[in-house]
PDB file of N, CA, C, O and CB in Angstrom:
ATOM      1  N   UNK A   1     106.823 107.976  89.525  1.00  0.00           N
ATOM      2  CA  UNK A   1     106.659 109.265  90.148  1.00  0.00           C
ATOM      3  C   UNK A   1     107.058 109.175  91.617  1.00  0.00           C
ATOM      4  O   UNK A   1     107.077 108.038  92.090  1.00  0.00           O
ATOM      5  CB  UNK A   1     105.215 109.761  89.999  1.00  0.00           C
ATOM      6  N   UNK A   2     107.366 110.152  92.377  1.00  0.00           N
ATOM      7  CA  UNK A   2     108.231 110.171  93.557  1.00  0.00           C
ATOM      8  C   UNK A   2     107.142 109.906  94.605  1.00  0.00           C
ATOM      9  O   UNK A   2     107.364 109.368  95.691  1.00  0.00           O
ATOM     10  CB  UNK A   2     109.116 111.602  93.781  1.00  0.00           C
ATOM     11  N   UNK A   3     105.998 110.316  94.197  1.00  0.00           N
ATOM     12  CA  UNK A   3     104.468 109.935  95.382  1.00  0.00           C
ATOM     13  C   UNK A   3     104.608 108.238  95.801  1.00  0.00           C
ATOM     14  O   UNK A   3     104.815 107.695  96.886  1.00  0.00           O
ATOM     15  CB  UNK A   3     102.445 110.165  94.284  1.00  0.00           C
ATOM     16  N   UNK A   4     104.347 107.565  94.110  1.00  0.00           N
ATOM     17  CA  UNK A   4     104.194 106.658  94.438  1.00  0.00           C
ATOM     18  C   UNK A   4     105.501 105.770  94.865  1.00  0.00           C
ATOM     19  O   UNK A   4     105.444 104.897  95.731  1.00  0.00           O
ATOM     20  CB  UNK A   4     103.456 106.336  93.623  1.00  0.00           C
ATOM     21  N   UNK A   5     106.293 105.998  94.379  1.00  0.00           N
ATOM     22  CA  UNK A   5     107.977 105.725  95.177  1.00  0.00           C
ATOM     23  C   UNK A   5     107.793 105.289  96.450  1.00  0.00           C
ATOM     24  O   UNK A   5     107.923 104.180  96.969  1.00  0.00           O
ATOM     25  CB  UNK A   5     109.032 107.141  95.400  1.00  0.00           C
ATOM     26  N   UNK A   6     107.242 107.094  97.151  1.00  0.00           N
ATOM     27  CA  UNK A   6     107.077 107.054  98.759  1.00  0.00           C
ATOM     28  C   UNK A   6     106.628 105.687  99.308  1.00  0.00           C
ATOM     29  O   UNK A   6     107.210 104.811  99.948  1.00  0.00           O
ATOM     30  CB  UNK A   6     105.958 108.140  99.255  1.00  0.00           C
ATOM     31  N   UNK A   7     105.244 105.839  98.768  1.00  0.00           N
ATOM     32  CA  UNK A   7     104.131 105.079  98.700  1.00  0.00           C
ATOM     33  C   UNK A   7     104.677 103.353  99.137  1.00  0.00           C
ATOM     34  O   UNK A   7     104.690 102.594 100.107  1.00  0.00           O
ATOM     35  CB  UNK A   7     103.466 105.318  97.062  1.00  0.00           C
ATOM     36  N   UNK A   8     105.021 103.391  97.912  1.00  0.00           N
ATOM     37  CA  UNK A   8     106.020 101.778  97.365  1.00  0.00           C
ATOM     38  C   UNK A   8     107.282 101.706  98.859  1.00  0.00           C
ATOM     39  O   UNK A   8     107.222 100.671  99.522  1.00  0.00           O
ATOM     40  CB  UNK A   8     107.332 102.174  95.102  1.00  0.00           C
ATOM     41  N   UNK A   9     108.292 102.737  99.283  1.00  0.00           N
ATOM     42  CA  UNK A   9     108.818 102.468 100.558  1.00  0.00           C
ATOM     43  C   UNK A   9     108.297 102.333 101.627  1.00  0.00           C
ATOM     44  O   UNK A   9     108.602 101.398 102.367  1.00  0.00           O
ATOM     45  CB  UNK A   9     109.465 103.102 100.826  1.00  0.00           C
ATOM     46  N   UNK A  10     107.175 103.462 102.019  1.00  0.00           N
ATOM     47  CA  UNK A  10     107.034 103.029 103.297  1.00  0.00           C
ATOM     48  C   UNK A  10     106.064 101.696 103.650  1.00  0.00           C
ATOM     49  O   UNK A  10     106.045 101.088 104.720  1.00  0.00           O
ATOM     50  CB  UNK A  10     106.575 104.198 103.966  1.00  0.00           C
ATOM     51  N   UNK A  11     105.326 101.439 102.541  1.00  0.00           N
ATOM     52  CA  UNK A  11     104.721 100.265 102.806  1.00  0.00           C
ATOM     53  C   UNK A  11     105.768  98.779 102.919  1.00  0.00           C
ATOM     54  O   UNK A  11     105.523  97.720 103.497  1.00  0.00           O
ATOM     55  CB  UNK A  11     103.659 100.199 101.655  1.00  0.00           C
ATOM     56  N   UNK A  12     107.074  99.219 102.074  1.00  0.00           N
ATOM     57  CA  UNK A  12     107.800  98.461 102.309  1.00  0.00           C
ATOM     58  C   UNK A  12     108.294  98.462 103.344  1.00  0.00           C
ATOM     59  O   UNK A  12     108.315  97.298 103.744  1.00  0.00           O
ATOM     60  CB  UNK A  12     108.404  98.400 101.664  1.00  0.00           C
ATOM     61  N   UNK A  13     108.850  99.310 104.251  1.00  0.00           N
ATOM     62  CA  UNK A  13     109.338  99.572 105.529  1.00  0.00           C
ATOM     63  C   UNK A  13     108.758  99.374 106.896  1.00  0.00           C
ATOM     64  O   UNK A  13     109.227  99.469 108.030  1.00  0.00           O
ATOM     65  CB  UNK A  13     109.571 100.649 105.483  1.00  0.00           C
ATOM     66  N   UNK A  14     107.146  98.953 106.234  1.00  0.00           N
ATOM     67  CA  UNK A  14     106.485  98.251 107.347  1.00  0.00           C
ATOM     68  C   UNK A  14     106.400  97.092 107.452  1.00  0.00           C
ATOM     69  O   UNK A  14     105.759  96.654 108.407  1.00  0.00           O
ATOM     70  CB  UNK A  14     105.445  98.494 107.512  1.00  0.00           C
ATOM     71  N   UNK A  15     107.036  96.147 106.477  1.00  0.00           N
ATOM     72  CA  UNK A  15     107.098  94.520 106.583  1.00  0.00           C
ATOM     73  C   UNK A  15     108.639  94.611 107.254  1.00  0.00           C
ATOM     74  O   UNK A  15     108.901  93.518 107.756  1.00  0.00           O
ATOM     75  CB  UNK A  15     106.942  93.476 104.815  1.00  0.00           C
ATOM     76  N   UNK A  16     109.361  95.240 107.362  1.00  0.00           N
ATOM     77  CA  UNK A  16     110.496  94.934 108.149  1.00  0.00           C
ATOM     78  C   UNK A  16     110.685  95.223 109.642  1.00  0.00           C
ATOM     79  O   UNK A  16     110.840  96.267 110.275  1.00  0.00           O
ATOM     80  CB  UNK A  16     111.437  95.504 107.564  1.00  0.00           C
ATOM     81  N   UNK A  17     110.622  94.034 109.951  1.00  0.00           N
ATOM     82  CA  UNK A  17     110.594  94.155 111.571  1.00  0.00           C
ATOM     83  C   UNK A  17     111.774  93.097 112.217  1.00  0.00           C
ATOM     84  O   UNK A  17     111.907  93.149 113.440  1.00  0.00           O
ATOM     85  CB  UNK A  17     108.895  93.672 112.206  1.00  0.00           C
ATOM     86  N   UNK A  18     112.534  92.254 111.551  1.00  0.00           N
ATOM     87  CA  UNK A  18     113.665  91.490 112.146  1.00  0.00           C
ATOM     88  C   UNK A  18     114.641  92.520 112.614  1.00  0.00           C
ATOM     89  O   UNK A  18     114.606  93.658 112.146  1.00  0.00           O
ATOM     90  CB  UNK A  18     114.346  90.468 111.118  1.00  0.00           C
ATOM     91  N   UNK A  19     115.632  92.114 113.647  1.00  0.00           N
ATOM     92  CA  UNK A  19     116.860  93.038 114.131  1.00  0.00           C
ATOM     93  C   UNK A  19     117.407  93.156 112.890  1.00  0.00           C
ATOM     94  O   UNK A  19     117.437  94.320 112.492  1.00  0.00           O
ATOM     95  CB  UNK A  19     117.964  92.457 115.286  1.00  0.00           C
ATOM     96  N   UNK A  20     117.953  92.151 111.975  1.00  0.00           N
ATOM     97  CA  UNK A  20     118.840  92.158 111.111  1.00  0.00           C
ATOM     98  C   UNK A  20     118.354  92.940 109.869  1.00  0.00           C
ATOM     99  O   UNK A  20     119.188  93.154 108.989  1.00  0.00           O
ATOM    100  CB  UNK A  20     119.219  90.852 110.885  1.00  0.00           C
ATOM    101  N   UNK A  21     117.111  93.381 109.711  1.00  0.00           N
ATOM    102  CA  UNK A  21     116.314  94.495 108.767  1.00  0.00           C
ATOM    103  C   UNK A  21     116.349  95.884 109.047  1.00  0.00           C
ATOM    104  O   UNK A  21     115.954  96.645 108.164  1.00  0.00           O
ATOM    105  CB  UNK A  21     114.895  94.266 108.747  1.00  0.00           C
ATOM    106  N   UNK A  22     116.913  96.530 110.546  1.00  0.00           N
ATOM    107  CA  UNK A  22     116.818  97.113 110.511  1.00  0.00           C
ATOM    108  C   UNK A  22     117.239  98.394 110.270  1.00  0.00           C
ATOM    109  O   UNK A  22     116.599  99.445 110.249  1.00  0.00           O
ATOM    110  CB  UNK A  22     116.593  96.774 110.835  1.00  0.00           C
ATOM    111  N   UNK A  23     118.993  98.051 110.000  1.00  0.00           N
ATOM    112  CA  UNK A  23     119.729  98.702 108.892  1.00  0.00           C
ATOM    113  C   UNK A  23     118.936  99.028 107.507  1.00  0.00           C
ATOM    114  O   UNK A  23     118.505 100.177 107.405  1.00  0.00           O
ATOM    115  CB  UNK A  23     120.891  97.790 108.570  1.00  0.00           C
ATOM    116  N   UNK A  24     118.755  98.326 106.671  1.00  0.00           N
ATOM    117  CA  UNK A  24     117.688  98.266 105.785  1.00  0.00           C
ATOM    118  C   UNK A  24     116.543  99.347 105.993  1.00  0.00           C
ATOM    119  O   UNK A  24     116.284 100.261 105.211  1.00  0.00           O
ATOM    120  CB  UNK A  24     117.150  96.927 105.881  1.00  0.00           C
ATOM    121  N   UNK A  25     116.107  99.158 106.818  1.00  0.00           N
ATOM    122  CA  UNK A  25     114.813 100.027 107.426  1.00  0.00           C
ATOM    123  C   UNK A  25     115.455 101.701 107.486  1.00  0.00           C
ATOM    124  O   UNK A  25     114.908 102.616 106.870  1.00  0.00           O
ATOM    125  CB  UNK A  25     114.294  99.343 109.327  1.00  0.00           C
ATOM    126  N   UNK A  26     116.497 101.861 108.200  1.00  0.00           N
ATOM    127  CA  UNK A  26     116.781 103.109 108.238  1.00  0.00           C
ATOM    128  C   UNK A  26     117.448 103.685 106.846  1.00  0.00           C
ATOM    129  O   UNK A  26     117.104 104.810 106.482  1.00  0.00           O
ATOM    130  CB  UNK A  26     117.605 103.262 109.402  1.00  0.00           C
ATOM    131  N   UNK A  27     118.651 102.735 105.852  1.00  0.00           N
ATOM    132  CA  UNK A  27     118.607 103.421 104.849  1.00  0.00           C
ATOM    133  C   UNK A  27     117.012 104.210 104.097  1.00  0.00           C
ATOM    134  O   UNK A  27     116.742 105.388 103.864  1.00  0.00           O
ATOM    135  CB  UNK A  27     119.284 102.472 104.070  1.00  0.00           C
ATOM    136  N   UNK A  28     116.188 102.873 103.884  1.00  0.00           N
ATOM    137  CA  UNK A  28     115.405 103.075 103.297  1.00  0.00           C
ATOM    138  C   UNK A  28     114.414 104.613 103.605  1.00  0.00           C
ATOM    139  O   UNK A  28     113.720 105.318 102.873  1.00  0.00           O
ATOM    140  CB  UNK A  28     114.934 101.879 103.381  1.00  0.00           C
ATOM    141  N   UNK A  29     114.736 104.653 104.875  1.00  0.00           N
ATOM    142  CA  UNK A  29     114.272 106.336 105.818  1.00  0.00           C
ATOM    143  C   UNK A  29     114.370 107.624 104.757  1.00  0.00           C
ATOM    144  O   UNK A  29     113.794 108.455 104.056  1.00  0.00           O
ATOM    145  CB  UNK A  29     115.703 106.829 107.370  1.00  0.00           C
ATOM    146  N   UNK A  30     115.930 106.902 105.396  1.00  0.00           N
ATOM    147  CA  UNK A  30     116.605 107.738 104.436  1.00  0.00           C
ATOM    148  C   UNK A  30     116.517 108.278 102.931  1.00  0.00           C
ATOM    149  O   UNK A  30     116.629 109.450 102.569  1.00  0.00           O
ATOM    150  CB  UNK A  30     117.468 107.278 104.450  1.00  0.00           C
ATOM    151  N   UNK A  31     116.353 107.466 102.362  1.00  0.00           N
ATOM    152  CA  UNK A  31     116.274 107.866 101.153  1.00  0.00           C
ATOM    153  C   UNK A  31     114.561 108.676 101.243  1.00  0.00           C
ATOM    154  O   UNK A  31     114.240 109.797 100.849  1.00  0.00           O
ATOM    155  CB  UNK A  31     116.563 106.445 100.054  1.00  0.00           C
ATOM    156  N   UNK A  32     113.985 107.953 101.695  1.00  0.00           N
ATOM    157  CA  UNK A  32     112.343 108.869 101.683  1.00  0.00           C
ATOM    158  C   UNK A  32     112.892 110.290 102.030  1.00  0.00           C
ATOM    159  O   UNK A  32     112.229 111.162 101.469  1.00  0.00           O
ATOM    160  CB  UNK A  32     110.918 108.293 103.140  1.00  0.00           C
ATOM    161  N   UNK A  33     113.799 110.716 102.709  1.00  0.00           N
ATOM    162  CA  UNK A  33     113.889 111.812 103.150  1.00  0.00           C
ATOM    163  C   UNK A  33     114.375 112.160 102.297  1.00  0.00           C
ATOM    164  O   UNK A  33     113.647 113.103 101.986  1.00  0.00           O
ATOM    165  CB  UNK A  33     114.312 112.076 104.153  1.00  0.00           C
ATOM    166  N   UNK A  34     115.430 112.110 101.318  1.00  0.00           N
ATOM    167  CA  UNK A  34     115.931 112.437  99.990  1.00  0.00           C
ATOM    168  C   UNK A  34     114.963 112.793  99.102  1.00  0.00           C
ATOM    169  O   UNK A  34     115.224 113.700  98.311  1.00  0.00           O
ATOM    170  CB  UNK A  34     116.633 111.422  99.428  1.00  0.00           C
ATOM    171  N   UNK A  35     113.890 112.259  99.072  1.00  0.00           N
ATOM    172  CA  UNK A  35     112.818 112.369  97.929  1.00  0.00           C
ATOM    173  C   UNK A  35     111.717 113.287  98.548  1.00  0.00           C
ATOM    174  O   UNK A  35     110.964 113.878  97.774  1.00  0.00           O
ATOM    175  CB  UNK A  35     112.153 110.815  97.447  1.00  0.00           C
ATOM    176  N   UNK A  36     111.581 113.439  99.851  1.00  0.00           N
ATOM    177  CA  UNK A  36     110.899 114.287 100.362  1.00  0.00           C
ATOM    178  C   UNK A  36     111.657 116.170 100.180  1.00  0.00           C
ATOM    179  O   UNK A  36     111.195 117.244  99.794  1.00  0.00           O
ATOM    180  CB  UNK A  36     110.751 113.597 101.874  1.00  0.00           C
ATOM    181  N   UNK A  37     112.759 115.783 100.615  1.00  0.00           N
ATOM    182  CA  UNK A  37     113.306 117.003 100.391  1.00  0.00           C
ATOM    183  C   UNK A  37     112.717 118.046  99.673  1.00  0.00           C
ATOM    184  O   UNK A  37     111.563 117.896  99.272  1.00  0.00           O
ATOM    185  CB  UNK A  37     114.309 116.826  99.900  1.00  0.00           C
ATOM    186  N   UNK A  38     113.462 119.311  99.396  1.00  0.00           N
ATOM    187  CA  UNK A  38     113.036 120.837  98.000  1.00  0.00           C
ATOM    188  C   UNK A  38     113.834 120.485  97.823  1.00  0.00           C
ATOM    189  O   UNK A  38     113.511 119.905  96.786  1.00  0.00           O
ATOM    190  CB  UNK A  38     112.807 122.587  97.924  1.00  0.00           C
ATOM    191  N   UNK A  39     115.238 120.176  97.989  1.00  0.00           N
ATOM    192  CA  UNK A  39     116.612 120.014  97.227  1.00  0.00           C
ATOM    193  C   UNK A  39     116.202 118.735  95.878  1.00  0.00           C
ATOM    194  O   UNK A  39     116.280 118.912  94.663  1.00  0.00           O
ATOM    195  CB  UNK A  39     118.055 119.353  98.584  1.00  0.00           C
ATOM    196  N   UNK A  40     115.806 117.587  96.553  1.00  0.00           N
ATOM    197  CA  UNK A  40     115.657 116.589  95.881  1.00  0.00           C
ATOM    198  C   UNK A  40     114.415 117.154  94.208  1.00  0.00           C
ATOM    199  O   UNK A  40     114.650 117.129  93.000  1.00  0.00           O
ATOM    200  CB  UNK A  40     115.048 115.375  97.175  1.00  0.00           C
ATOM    201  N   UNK A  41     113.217 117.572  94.973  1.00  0.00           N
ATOM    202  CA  UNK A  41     112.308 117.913  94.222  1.00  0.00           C
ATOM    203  C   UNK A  41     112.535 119.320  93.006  1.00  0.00           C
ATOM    204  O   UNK A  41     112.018 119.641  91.936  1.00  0.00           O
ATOM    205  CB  UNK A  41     111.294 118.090  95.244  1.00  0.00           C
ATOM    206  N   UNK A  42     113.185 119.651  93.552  1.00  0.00           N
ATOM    207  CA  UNK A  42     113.932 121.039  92.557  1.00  0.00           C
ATOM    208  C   UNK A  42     114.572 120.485  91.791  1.00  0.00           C
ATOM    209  O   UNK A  42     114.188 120.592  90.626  1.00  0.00           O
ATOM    210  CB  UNK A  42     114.950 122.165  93.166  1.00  0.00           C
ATOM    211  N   UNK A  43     115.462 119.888  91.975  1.00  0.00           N
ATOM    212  CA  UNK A  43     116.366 119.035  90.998  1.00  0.00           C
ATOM    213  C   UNK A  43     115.649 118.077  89.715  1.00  0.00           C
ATOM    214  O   UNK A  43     116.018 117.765  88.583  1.00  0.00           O
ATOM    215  CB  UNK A  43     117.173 117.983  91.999  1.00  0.00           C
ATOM    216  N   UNK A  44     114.330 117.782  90.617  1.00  0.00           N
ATOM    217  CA  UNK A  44     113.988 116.636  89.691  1.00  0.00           C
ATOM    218  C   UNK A  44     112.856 117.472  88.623  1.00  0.00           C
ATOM    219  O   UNK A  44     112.363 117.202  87.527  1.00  0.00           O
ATOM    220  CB  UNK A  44     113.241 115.135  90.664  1.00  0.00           C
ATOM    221  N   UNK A  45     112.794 118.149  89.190  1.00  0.00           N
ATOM    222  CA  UNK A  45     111.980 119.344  88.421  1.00  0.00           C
ATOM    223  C   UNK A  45     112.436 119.987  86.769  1.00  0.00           C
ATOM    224  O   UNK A  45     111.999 120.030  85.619  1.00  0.00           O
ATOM    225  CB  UNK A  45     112.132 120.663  89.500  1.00  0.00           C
ATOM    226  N   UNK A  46     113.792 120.488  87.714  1.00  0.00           N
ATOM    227  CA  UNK A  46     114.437 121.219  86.612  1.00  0.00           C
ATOM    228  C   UNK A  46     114.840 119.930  85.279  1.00  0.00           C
ATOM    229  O   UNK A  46     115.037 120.249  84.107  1.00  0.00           O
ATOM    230  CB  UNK A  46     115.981 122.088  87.363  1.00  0.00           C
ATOM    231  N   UNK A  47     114.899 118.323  85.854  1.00  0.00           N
ATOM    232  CA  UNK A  47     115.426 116.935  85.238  1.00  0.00           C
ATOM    233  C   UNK A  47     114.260 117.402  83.991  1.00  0.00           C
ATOM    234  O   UNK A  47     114.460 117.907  82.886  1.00  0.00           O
ATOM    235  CB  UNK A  47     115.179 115.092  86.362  1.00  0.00           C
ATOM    236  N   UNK A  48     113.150 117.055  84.586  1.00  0.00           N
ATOM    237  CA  UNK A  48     111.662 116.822  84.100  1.00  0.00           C
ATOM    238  C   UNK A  48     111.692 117.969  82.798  1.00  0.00           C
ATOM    239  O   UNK A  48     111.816 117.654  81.614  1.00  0.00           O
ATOM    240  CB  UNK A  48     110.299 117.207  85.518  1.00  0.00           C
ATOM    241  N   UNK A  49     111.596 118.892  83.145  1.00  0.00           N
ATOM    242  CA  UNK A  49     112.234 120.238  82.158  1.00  0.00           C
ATOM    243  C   UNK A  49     112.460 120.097  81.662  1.00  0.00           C
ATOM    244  O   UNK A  49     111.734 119.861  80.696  1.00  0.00           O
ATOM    245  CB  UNK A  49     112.945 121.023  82.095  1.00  0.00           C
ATOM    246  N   UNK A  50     113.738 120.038  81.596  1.00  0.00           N
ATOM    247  CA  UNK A  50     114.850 119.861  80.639  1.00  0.00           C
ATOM    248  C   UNK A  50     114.650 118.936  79.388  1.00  0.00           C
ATOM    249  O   UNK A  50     114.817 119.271  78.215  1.00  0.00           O
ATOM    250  CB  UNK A  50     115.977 119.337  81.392  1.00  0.00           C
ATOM    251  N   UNK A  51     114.146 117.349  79.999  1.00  0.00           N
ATOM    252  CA  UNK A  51     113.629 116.279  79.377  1.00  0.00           C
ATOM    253  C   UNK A  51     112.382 116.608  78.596  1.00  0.00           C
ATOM    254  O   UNK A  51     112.500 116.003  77.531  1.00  0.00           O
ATOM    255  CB  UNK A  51     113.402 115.276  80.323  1.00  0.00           C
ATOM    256  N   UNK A  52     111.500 117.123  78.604  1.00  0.00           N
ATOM    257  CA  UNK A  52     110.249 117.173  78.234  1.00  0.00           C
ATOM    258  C   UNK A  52     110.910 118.698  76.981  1.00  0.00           C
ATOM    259  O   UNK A  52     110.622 118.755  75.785  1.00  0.00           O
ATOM    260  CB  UNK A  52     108.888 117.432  79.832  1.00  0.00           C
ATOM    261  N   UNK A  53     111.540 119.432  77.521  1.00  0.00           N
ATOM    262  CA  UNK A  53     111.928 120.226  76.219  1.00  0.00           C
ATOM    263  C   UNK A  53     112.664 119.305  75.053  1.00  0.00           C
ATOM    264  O   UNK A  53     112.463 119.779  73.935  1.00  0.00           O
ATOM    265  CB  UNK A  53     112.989 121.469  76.659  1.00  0.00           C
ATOM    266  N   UNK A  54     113.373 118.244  75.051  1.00  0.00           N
ATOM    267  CA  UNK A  54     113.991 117.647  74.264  1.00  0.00           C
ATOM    268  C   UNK A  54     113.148 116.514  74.097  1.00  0.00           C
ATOM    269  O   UNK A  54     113.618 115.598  73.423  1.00  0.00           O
ATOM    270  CB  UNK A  54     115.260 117.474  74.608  1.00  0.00           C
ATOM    271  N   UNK A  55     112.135 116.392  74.511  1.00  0.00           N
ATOM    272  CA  UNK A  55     110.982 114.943  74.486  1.00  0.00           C
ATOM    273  C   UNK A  55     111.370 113.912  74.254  1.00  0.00           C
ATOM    274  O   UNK A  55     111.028 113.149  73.351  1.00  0.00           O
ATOM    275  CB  UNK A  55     109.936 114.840  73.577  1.00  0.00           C
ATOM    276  N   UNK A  56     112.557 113.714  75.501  1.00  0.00           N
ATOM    277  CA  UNK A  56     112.665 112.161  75.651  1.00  0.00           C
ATOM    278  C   UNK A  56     113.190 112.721  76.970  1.00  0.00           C
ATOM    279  O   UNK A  56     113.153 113.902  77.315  1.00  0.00           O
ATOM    280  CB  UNK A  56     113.686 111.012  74.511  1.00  0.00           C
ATOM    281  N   UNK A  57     113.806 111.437  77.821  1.00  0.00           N
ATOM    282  CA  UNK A  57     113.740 110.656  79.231  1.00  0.00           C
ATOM    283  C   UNK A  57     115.021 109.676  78.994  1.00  0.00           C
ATOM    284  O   UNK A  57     114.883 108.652  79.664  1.00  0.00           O
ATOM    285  CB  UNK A  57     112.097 109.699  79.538  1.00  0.00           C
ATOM    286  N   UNK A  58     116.421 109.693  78.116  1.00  0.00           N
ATOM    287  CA  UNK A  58     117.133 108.476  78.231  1.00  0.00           C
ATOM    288  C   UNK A  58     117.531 107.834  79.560  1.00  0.00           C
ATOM    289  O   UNK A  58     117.985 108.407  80.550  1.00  0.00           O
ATOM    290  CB  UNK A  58     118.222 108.656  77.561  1.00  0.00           C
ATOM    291  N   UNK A  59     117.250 106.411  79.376  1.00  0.00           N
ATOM    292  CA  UNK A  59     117.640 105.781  80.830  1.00  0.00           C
ATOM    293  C   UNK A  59     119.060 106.163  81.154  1.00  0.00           C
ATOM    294  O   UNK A  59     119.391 106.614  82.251  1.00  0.00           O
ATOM    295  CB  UNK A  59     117.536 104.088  80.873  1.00  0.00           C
ATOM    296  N   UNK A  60     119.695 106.007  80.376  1.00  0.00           N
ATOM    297  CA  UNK A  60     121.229 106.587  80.780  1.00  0.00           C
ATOM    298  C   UNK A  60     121.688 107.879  81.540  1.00  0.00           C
ATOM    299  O   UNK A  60     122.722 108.340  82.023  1.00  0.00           O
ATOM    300  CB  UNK A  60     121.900 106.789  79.598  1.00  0.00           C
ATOM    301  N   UNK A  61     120.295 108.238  81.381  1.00  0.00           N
ATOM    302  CA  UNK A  61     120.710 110.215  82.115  1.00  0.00           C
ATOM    303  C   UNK A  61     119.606 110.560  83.035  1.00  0.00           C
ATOM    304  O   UNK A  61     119.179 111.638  83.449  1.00  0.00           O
ATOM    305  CB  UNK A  61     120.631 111.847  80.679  1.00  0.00           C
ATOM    306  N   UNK A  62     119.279 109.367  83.227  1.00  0.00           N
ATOM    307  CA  UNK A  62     118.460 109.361  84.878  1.00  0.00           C
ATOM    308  C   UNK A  62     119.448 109.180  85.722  1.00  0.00           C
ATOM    309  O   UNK A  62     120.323 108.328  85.570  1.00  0.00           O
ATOM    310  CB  UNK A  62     117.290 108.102  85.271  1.00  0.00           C
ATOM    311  N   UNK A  63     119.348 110.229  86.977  1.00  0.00           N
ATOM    312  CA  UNK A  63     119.795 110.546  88.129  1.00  0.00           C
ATOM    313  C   UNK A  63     119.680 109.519  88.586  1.00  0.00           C
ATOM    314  O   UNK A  63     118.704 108.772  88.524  1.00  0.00           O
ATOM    315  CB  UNK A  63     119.337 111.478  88.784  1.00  0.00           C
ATOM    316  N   UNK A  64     121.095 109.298  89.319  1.00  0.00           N
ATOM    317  CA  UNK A  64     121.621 107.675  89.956  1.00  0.00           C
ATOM    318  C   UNK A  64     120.216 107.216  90.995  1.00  0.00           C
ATOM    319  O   UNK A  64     119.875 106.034  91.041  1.00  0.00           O
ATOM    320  CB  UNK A  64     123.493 107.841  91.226  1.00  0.00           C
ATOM    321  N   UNK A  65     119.694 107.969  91.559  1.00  0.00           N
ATOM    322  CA  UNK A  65     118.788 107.899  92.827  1.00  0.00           C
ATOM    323  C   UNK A  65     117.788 107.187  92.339  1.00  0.00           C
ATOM    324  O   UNK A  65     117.151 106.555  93.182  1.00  0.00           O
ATOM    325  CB  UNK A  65     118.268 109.241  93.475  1.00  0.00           C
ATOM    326  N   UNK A  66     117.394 107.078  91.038  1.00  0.00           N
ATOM    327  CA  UNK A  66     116.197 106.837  89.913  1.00  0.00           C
ATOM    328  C   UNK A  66     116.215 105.953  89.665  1.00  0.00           C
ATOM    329  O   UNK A  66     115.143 105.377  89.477  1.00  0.00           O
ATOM    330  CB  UNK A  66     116.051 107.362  88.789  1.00  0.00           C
ATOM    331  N   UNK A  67     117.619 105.175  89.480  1.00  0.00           N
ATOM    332  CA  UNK A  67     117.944 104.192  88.385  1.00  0.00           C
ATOM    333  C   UNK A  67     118.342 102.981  89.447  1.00  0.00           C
ATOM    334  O   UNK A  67     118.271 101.879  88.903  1.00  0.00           O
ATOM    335  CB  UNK A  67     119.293 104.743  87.191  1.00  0.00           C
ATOM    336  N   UNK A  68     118.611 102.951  90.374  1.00  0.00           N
ATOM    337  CA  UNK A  68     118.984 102.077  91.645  1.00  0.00           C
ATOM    338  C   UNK A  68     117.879 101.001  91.896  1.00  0.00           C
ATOM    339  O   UNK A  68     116.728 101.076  91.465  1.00  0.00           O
ATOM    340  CB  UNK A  68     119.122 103.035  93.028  1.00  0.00           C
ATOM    341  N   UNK A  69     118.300 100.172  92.516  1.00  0.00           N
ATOM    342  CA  UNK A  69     116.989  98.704  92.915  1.00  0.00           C
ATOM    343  C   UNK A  69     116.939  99.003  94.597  1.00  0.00           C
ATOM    344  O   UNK A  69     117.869  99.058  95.401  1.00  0.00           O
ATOM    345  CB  UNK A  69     117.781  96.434  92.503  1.00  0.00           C
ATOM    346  N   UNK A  70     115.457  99.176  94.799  1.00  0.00           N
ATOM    347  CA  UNK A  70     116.021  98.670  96.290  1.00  0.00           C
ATOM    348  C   UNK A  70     115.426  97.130  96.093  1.00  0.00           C
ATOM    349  O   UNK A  70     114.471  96.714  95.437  1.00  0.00           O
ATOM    350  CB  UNK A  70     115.266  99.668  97.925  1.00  0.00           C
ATOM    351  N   UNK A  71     116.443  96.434  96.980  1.00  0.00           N
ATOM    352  CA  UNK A  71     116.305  94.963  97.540  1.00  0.00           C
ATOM    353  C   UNK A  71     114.598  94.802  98.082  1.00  0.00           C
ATOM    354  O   UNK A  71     114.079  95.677  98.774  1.00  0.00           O
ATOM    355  CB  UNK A  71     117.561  94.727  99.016  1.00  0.00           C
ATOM    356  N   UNK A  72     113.865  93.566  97.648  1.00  0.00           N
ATOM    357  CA  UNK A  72     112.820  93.386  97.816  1.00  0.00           C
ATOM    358  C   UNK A  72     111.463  94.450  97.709  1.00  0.00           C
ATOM    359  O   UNK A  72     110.398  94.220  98.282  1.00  0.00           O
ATOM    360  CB  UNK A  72     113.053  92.906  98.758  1.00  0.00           C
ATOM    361  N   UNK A  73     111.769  95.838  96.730  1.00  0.00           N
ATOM    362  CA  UNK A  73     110.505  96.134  96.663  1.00  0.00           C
ATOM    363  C   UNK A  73     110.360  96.009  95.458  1.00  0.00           C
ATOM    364  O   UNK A  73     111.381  95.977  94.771  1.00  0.00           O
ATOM    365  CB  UNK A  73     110.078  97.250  97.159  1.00  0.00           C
ATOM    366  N   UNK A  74     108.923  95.887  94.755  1.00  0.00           N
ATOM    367  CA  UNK A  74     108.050  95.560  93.706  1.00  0.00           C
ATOM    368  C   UNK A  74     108.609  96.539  92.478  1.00  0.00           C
ATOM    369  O   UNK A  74     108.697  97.751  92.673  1.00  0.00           O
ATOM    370  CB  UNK A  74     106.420  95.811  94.165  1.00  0.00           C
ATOM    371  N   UNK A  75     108.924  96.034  91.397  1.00  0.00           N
ATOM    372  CA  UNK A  75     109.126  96.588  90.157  1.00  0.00           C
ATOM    373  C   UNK A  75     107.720  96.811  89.073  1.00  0.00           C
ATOM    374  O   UNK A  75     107.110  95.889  88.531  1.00  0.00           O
ATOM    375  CB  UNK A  75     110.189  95.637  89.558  1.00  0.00           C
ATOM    376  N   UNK A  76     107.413  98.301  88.937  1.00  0.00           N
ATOM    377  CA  UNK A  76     106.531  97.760  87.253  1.00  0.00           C
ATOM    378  C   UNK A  76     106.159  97.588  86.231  1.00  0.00           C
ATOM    379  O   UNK A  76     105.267  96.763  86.030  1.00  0.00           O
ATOM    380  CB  UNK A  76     106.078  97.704  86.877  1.00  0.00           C
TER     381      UNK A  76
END
């Protein structure tokens, strides 16, 4: 869920404190701001919809943003 996503980045974004992290640090901003968005949340809305009318979720047709790793945070 996109809460705990948040959740899961910014706690990640507080162990990075080297110069060389801090590229890292600002994508990672970034993307919170993606998920914070109405653009983002509308979208994922209408996803959710759509999915739950056909009662399934294929991994293949999760939105690229979904399906991505970030580097060093926790999988579960």
């Amino acid at each position: 869920d996109t809460d705990r996503a948040l959740v899961l980045l910014e706690e990640y974004c507080k162990k990075l404190k080297k110069p060389e992290e801090q590229q890292l640090k600002k994508a990672i901003r970034k993307v919170m701001g993606i998920f914070k968005s109405n653009l983002f949340q509308a979208l994922l809305g209408s996803f959710t919809k759509k999915a739950t009318r056909h009662g399934t979720i294929p991994y293949s047709s999760l939105p690229a943003a979904v399906t991505y790793d970030v580097p060093g945070c926790p999988k579960d």
